[in-house]
N, C-alpha and C positions, 0 to 999 in steps of 0.2 A: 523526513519523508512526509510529505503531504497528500492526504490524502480527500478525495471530493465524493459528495454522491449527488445526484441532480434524477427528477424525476424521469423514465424511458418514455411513457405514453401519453403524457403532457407536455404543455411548454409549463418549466416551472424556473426555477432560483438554483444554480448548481448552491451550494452548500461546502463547504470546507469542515469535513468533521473530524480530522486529526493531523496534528502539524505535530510529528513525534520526532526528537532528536535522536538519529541513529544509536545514542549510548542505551538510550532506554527502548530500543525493539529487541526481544528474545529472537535471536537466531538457531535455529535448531537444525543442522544436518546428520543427523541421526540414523532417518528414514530412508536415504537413498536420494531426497531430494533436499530442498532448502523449505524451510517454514520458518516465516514472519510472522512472529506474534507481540500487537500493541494494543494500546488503548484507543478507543473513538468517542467521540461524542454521538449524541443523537440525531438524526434530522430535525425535528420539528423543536424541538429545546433543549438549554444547555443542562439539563440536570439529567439527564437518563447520560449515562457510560456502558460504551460496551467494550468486551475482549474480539479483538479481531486476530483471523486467523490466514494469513498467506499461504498456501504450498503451490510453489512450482517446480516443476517438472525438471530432471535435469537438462534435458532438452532447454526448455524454457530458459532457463538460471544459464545454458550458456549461449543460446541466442541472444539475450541478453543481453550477456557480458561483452558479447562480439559489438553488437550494436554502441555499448559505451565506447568501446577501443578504439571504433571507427569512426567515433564523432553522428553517428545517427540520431540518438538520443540523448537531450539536454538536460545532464545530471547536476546542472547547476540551481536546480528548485529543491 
């Protein structure tokens, strides 16, 4: 999973701050919905790491899934 952040209210540099291989993201359905938890890097340097934290909705997680099945969204990145 690849993940960007790029600045909203400027033009800035998108950024690529986690390129995490599905083995290593914690998936937790626990709660009723899906939560993705990985690691990221920083924006502005590579030495700050943060825990990222995903929860979507089950709504969400199968709009989703509908969109993969249909070819909507290109889950080949």
């Amino acid at each position: 999973m690849q993940v960007y952040v790029e600045p909203l209210k400027r033009a800035g540099e998108r950024k690529l701050i986690s390129c995490t291989p599905i083995d290593q993201i914690i998936v937790d359905r626990s709660s009723g919905c899906v939560v993705l938890t990985f690691e990221a890097g920083g924006m502005y340097d590579n030495k700050s790491k943060y825990k990222c934290t995903l929860e979507l909705s089950s709504d969400f997680a199968g709009t989703l899934q509908a969109a993969l099945a249909e070819g909507i969204v290109d889950s080949s990145h």
